[in-house]
KEDO-982996 format. One line per field, with one value per atom (N, C-alpha, C): x, y, z; chain. Coordinates in steps of 0.001 Angstrom, whole numbers, plus 500000, padded with zeros to 6 digits. Each point is the difference from the previous one (the first is absolute). Layout:
REM residues N
east: X / ...
north: Y / ...
up: Z / ...
vomar: A / ...
***
This chain:
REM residues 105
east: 533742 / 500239 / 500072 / 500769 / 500125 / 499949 / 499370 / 499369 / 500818 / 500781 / 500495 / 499070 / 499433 / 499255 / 500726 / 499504 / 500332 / 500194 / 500742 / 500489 / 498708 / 499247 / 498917 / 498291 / 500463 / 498558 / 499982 / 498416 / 499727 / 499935 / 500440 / 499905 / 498491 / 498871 / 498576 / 499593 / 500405 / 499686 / 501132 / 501123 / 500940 / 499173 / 499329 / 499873 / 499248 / 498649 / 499040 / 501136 / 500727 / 500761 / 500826 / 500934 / 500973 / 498660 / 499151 / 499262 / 499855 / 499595 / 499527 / 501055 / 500973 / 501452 / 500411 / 499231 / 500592 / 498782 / 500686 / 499036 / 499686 / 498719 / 500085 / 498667 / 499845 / 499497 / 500452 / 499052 / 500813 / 500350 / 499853 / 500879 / 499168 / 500452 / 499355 / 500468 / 499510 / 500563 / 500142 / 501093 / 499508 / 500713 / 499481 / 500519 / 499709 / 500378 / 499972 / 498797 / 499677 / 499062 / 499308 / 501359 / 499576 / 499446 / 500588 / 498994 / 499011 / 499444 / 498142 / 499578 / 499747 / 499303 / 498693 / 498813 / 498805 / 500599 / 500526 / 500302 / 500787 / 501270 / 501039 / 499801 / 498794 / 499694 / 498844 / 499411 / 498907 / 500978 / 500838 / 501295 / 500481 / 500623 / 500388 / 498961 / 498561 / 499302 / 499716 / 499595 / 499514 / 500490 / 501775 / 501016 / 499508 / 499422 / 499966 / 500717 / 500739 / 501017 / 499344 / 500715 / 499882 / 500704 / 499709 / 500905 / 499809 / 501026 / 500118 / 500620 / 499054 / 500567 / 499974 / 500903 / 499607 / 499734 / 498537 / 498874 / 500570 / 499751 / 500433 / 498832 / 500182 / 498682 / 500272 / 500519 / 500114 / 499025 / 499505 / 498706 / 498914 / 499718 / 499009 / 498795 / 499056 / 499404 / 500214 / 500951 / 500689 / 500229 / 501149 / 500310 / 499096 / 498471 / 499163 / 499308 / 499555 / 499918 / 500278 / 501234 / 501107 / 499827 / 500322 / 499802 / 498874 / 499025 / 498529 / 500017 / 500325 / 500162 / 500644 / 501215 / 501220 / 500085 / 498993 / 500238 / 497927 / 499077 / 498643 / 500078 / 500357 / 499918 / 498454 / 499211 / 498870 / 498642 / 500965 / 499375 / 499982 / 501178 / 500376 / 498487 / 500253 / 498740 / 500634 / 499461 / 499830 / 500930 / 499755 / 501070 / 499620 / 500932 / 499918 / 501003 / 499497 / 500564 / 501031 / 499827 / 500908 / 500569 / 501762 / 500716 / 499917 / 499157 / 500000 / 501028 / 501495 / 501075 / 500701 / 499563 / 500714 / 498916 / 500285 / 499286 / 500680 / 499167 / 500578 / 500007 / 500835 / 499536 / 499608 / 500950 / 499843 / 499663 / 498808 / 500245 / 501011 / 500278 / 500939 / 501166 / 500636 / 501103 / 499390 / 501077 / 500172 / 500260 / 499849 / 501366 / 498183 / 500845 / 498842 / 500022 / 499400 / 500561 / 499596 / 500759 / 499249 / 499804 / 498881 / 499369 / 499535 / 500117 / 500397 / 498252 / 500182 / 498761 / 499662 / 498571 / 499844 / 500510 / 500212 / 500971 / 498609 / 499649 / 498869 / 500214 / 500250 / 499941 / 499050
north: 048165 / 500959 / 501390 / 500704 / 501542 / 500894 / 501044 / 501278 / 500982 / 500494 / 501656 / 500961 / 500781 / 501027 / 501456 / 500758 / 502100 / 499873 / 500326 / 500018 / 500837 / 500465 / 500706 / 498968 / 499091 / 499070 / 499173 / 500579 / 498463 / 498662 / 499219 / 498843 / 498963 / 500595 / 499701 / 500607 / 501091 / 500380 / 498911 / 499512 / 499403 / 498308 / 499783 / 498775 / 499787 / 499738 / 500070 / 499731 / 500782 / 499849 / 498811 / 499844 / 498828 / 498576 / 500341 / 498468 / 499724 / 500801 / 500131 / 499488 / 500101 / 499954 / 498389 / 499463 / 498481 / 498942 / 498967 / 498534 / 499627 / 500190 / 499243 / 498616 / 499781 / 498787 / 498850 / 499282 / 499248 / 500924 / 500404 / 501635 / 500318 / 500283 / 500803 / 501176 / 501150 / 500891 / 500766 / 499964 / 500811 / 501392 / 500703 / 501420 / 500530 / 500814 / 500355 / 500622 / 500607 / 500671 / 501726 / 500188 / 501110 / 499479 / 498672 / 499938 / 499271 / 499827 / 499826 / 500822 / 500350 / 501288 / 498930 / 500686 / 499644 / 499701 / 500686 / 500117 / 499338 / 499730 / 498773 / 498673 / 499743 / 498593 / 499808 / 500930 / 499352 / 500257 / 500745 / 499342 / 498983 / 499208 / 498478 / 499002 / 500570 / 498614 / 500066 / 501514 / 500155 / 499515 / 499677 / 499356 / 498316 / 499277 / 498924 / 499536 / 500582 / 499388 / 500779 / 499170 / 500636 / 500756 / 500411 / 501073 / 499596 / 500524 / 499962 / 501075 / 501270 / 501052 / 500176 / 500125 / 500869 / 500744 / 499786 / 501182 / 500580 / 501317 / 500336 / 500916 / 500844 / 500252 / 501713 / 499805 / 501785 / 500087 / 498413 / 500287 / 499117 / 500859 / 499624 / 499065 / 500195 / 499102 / 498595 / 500265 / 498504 / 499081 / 500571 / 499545 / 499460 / 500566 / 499496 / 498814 / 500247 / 499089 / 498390 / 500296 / 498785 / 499144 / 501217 / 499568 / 498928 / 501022 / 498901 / 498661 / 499639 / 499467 / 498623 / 500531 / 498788 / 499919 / 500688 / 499917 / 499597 / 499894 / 499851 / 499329 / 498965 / 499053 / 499599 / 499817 / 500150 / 500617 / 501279 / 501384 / 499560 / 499327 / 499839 / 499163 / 500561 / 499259 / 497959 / 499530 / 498779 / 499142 / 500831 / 499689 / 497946 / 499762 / 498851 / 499217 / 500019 / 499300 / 498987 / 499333 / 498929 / 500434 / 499509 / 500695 / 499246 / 500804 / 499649 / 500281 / 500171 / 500162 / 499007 / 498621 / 498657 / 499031 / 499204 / 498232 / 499069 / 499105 / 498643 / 498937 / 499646 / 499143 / 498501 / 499348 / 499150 / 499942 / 499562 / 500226 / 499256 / 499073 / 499347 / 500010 / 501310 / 500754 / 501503 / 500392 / 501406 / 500928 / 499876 / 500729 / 500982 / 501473 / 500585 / 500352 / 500242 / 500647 / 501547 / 500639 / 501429 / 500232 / 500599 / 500654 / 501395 / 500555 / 501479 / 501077 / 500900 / 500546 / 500603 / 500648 / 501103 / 501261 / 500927 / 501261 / 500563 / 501413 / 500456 / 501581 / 500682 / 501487 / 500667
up: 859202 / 498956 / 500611 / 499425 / 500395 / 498874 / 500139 / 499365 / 500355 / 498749 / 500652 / 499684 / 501253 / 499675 / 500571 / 499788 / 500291 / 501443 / 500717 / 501357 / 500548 / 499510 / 500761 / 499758 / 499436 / 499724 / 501005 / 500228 / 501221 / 499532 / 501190 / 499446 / 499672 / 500642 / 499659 / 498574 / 499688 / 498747 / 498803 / 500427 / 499224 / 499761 / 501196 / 500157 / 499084 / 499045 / 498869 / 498700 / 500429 / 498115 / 499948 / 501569 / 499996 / 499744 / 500782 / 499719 / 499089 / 499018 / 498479 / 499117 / 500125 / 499761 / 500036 / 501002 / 500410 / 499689 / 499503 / 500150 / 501128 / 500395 / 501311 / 500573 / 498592 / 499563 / 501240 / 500860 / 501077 / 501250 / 499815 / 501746 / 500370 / 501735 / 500776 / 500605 / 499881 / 499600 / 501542 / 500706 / 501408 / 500037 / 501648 / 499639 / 501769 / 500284 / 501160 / 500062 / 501276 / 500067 / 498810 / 499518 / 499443 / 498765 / 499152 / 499018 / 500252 / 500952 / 500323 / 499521 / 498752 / 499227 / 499403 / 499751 / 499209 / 498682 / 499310 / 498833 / 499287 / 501104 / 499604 / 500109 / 500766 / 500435 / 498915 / 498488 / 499809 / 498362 / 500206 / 499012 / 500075 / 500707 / 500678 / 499304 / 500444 / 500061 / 498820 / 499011 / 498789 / 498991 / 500288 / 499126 / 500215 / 501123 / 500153 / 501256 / 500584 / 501148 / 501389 / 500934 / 501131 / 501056 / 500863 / 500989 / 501457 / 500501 / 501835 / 500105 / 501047 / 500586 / 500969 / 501155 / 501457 / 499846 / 501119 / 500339 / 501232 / 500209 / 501086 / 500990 / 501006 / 500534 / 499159 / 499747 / 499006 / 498649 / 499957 / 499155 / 500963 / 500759 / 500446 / 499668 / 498865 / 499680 / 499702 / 499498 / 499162 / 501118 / 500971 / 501109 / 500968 / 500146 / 500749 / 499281 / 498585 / 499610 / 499871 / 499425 / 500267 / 501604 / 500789 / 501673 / 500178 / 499256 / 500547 / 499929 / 498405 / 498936 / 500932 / 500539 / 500246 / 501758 / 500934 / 500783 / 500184 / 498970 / 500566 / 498653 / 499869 / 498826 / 499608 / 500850 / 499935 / 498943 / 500257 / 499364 / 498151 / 499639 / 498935 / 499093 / 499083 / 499274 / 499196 / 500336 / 499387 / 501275 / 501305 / 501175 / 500233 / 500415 / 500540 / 501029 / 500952 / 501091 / 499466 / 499216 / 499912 / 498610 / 499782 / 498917 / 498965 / 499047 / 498233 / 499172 / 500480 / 499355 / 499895 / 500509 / 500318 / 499973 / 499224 / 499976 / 500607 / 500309 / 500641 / 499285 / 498893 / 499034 / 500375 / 501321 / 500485 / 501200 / 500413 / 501473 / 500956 / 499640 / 500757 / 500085 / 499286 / 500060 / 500561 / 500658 / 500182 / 499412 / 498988 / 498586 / 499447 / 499911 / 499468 / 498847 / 499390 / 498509 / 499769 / 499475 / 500134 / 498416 / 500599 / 497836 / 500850 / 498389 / 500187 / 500716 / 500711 / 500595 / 498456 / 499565 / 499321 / 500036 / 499478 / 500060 / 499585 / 500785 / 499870 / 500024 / 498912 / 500059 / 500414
vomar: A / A / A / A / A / A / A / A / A / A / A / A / A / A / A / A / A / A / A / A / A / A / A / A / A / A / A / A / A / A / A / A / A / A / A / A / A / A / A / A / A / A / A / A / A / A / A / A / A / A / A / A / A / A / A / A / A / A / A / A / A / A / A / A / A / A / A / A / A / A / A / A / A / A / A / A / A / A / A / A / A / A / A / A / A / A / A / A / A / A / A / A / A / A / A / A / A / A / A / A / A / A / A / A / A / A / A / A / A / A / A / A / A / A / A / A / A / A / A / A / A / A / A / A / A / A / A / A / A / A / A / A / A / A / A / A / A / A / A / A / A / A / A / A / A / A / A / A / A / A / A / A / A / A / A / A / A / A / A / A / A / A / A / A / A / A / A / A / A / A / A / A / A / A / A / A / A / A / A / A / A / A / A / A / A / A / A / A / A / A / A / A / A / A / A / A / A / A / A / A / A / A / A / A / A / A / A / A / A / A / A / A / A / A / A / A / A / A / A / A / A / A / A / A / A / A / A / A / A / A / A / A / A / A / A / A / A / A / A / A / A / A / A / A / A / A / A / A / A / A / A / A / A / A / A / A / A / A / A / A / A / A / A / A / A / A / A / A / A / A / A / A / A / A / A / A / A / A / A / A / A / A / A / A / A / A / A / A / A / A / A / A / A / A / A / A / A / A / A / A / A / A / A / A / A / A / A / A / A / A / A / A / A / A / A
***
């Protein structure tokens, strides 16, 4: 979908109204690094849906965060060595089944 806005409006300030604007019941909503905003992501989830943004190191915190997160898996709370995103329904097949992780704001 596309939004005509004032040739002088940013597009982070545009972004809030287009979402608002759309069903996005089922969607995941992504965005580059500039809309990694606090504000747009607790719009996303507040509607019910979810988001994917590149983080970049121009927000520092976030970025280290994330880093820790996906590079010291560890660190993560409810961490576990072995992956709870996949069952083995049979063992005597190889075939995994995947069920969905928790989504945790």
């Amino acid at each position: 979908m596309q939004m005509v806005v004032d040739r002088k409006a940013i597009e982070i300030v545009v972004a809030p109204q287009l979402l608002d604007a759309v069903d996005l019941t089922g969607k995941v909503v992504t965005g580059d690094a500039m809309h990694a905003q606090v504000d747009l992501a607790k719009q996303i989830v507040g509607s019910g849906d979810d988001y994917l943004f590149t983080v970049k190191q121009n927000q520092p915190h976030a970025y280290e965060v994330l880093d820790r997160l996906l590079t010291q898996p560890e660190t993560r709370p409810d961490f576990s060595p072995v992956a709870k995103d996949f069952q083995q329904n049979d063992p005597a097949s190889a075939a995994l089944t995947w069920r969905p992780a928790p989504i945790r704001s």
